[in-house]
C-alpha positions in Angstrom: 7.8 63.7 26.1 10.6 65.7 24.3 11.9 67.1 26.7 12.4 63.9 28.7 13.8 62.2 25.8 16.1 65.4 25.0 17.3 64.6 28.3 18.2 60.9 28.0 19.8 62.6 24.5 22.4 64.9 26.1 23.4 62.6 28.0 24.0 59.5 25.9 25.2 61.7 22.9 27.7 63.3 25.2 28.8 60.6 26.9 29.4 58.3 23.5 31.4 62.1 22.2 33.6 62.2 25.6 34.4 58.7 25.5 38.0 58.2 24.0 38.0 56.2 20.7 39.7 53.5 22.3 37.0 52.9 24.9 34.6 51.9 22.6 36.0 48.2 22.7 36.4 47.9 26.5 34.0 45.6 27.8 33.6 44.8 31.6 33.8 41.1 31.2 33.4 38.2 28.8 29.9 38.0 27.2 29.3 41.6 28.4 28.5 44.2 25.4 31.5 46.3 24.8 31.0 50.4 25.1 30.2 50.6 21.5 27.9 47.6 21.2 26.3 49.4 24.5 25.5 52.6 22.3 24.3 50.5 18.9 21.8 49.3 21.9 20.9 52.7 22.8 20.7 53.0 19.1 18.9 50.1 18.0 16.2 50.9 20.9 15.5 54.0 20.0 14.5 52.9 15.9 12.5 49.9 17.3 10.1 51.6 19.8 8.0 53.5 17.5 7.6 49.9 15.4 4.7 49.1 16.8 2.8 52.4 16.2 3.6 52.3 12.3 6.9 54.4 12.1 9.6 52.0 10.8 12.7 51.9 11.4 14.7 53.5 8.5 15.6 50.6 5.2 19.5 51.6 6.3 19.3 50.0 9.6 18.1 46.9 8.5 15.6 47.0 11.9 11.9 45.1 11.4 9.6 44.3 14.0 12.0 40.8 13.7 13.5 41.6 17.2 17.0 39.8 15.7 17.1 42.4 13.4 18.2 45.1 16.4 20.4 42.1 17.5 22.2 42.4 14.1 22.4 46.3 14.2 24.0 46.3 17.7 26.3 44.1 17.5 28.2 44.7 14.2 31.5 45.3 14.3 34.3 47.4 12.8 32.2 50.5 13.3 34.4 53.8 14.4 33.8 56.0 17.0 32.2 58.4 14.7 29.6 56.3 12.9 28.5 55.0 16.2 28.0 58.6 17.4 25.9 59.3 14.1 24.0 55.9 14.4 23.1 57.4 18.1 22.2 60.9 16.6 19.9 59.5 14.0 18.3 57.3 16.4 17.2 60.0 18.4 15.9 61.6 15.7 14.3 59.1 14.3 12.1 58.3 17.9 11.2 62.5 17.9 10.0 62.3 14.0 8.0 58.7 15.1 6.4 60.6 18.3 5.6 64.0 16.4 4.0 62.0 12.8 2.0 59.7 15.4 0.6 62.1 17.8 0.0 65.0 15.4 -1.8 62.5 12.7 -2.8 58.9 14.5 -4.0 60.2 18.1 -7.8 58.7 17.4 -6.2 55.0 16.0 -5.1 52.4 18.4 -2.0 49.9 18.4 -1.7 46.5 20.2 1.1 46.6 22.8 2.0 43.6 25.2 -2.0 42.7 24.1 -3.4 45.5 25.1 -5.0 48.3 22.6 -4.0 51.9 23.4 -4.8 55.1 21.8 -1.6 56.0 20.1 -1.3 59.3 22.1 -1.7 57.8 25.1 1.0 55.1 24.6 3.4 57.3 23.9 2.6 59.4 27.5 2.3 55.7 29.1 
């Protein structure tokens, strides 16, 4: 699982890093997220998937299991290239601290997802 997710990593991390500042606010058409809003996404993604196995998002983000919560994260504004680069790194981090605290401790407990109970080690490999 790390090592997939290490993948998806390098490449959105690099790509966000390559990107020239002002490419951040180019947006492919009206009502389309801009470059930046598209990496909050990315971001905001990766703090809300481990929500439902007990690993909350950190306070700072302002993310719940309120799913207009990641809607307010990702589309704030007047963010810099930079601080959406280290909201992407900490994301990251976040989802491989949520993924080693709930298969190391909470593989026996189960979590509802889309109504269905899992083991939390298997809904992570799912």
């Amino acid at each position: 699982m790390h090592r997939d997710l290490n993948q998806v990593q390098e490449t959105f991390v690099g790509l966000a890093k390559a990107m020239p500042d002002f490419g951040y606010g180019w947006r492919s058409g009206e009502g389309v997220r801009s470059v930046g809003e598209s990496f909050l996404h990315v971001a905001a993604d990766r703090h809300v998937i481990p929500v439902p196995m007990g690993s909350p998002a950190p306070a700072s983000t302002g993310i719940t299991a309120d799913d207009q919560t990641a809607v307010a994260f990702e589309t704030r504004t007047g963010l810099t290239k930079d601080e959406i680069v280290t909201e992407l790194e900490a994301s990251f981090a976040h989802l491989h601290e949520a993924i080693n605290t709930n298969t190391a401790t909470s593989g026996k407990a189960s979590t509802s997802s889309a109504g269905r109970y899992l083991a939390r080690t298997r809904w992570w490999s799912r």
